[in-house]
DRENFI-468829 format. One record per residue (C-alpha): x, z, y. Coordinates in nm, 4 decimals, always signed. Each point is the difference from the previous one (the first is absolute). Layout:
# DRENFI-468829
        u        w        v
        X        Z        Y
...
This chain:
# DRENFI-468829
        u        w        v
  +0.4479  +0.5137  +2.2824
  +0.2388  +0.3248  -0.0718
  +0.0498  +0.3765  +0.0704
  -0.3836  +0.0286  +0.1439
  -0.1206  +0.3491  -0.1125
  -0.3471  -0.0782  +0.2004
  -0.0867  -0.2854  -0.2103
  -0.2191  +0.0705  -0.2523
  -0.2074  -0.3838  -0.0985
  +0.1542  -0.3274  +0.0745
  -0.1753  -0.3336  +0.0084
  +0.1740  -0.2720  +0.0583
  -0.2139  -0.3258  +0.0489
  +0.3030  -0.2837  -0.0174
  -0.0747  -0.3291  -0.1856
  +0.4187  -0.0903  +0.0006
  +0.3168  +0.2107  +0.1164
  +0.2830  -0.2240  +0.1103
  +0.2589  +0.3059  -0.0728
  -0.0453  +0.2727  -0.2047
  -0.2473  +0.2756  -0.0629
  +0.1504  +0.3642  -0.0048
  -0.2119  +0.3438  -0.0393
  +0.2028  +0.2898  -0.0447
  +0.0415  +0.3615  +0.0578
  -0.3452  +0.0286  +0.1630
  -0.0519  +0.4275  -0.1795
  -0.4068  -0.0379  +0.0185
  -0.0490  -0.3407  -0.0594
  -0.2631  -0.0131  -0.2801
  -0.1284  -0.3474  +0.0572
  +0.1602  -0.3405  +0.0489
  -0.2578  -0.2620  -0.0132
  +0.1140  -0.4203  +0.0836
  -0.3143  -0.1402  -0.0794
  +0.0770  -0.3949  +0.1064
  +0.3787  -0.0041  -0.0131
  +0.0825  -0.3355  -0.2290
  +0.3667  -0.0653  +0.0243
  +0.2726  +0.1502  +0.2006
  +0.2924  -0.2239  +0.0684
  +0.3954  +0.0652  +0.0336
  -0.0361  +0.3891  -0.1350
  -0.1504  +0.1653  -0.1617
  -0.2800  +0.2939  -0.1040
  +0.1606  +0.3795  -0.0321
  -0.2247  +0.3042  -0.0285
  +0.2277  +0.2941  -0.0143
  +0.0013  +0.3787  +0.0437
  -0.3572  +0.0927  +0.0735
  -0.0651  +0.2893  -0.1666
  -0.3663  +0.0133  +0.0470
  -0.0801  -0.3369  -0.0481
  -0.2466  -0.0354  -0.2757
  -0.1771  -0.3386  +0.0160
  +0.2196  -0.3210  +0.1321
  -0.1955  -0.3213  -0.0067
  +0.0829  -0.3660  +0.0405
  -0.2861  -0.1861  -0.1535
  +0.0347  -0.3589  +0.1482
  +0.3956  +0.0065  -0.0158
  +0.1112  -0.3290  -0.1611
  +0.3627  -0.0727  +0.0751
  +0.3349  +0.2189  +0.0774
  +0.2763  -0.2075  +0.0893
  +0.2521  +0.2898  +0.0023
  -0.0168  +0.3286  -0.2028
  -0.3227  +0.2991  -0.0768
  +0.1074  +0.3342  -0.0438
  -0.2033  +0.3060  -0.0143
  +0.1999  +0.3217  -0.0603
  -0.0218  +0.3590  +0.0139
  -0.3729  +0.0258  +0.1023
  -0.0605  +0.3253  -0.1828
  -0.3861  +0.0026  +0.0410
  -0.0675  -0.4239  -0.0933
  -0.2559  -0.0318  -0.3044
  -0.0150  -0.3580  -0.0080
  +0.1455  -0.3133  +0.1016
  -0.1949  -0.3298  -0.0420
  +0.0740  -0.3441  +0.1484
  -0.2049  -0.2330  -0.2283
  +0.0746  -0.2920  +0.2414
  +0.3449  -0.0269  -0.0227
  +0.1521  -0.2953  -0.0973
  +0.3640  +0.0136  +0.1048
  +0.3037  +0.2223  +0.0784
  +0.2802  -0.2066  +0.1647
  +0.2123  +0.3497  -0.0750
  -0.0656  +0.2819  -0.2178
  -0.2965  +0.2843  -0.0601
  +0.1609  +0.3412  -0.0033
  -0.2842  +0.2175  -0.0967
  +0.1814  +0.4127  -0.0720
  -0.0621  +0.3796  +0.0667
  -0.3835  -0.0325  +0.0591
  -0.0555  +0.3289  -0.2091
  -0.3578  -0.0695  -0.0237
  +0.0133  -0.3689  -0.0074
  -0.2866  -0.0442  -0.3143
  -0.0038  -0.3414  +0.0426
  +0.1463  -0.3772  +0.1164
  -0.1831  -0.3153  -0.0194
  +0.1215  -0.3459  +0.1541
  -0.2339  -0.2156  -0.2549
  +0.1024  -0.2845  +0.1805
  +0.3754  -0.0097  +0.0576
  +0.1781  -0.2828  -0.1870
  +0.3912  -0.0020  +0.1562
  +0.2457  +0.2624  +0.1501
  +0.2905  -0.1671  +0.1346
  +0.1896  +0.3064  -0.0035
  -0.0621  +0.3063  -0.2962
  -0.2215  +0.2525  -0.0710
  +0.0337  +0.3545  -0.0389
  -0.3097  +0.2689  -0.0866
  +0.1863  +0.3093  +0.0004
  -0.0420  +0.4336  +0.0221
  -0.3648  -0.0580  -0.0107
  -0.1152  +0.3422  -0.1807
  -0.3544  -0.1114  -0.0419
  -0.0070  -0.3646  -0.0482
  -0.2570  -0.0953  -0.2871
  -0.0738  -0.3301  +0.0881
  +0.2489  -0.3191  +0.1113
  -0.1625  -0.3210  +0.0078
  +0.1958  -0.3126  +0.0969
  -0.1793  -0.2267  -0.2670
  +0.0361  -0.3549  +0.1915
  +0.3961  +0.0527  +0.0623
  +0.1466  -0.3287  -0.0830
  +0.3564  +0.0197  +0.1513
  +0.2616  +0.3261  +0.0920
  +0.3259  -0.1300  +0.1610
  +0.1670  +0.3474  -0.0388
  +0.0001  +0.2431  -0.2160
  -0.3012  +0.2326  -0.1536
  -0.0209  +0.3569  -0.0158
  -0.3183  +0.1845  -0.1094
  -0.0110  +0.4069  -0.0429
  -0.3071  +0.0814  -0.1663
  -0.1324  +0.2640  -0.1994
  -0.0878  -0.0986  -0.3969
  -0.3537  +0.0190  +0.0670
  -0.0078  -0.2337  +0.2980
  -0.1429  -0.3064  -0.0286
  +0.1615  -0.3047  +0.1188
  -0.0183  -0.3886  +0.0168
  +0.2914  -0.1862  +0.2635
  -0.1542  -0.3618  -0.1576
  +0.3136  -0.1675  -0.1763
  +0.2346  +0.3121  +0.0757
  -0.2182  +0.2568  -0.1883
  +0.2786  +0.0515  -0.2529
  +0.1826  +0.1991  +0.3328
  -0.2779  +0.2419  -0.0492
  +0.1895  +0.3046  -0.1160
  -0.0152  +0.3345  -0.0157
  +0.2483  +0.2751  +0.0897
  +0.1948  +0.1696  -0.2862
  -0.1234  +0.3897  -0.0975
C-alpha cells in the first residue's frame, strides 16, 4: 500500500501473508493497525516513509520469516510487538524522530541482525527474552535510555558526545 495521499487509517485484518507486507509513502497516514496478523511467510514486514504515522500496531504478530523494518516515520511514538517470537531476517528499526519507545518482550531469535538507529527520542528498548542474533548488533541510544536486548544487553550503547 504506497503513494496514497487519501489514506489517512489502515486496518488490516490478515491472520498470515504468504508474501510480504509493504506500507510506504502514504503523506497522511497516521494509523496502521494489523490486529490478527500472526506470521507472514516468504517476506517480510516494512513500514517506511509515512510521515504522519504516529501509532503502528501489530499485537498478535508471532513470526517473520523474512526481514521488519520501520524507517523514516517522522511522527511514530511507539512500536510494540510483545508477541514476537522470531525474525527469519533482520529488525531495522531508524529515523523515527519521535520513536519514545520499542518493546518485542517476546522475541528470542533474529536470523539476520539488528539495527536501532537515528532515533532522536528513543528512551526505552526492550528486547529482554532475545536468546539468539545471527548478524550483527547495532544500538544508537541516548545515555539516559534504558535498555535490556536479554543476553545481548552489553550492545546497549550510547553515542559518543
Amino acid at each position: 500500500v504506497g503513494n496514497n495521499s487519501n489514506l489517512v487509517s489502515l486496518t488490516m485484518n490478515l491472520e498470515r501473508v504468504d508474501g510480504g507486507i509493504s506500507v510506504g509513502n502514504n503523506s497522511n497516514l497516521t494509523s496502521l493497525t494489523m490486529p490478527n496478523l500472526q506470521h507472514v511467510y516468504h517476506r517480510g514486514i516494512s513500514v517506511n516513509l509515512n510521515p504522519k504515522l504516529a501509532s503502528l500496531t501489530m499485537d498478535n504478530l508471532e513470526y517473520v520469516y523474512g526481514d521488519i523494518g520501520v524507517l523514516d516515520n517522522l511522527k511514530l511514538v511507539s512500536l510494540t510487538m510483545n508477541n514476537l517470537q522470531n525474525v527469519g531476517g533482520g529488525i531495522g528499526v531508524g529515523n523515527n524522530n519521535n520513536l519514545t519507545s520499542l518493546t518485542m518482550n517476546n522475541l528470542q531469535n533474529v536470523g539476520g541482525g539488528i539495527g536501532v538507529l537515528d532515533n532522536d527520542n528513543l528512551a526505552s528498548l526492550a528486547m529482554n527474552s532475545l536468546e539468539d542474533v545471527r548478524g550483527g548488533i547495532s544500538v544508537d541510544l541516548a545515555p539516559t535510555a534504558s535498555c535490556d536486548l536479554g543476553d545481548f544487553t552489553s550492545f546497549c550503547s550510547s553515542p559518543p558526545n
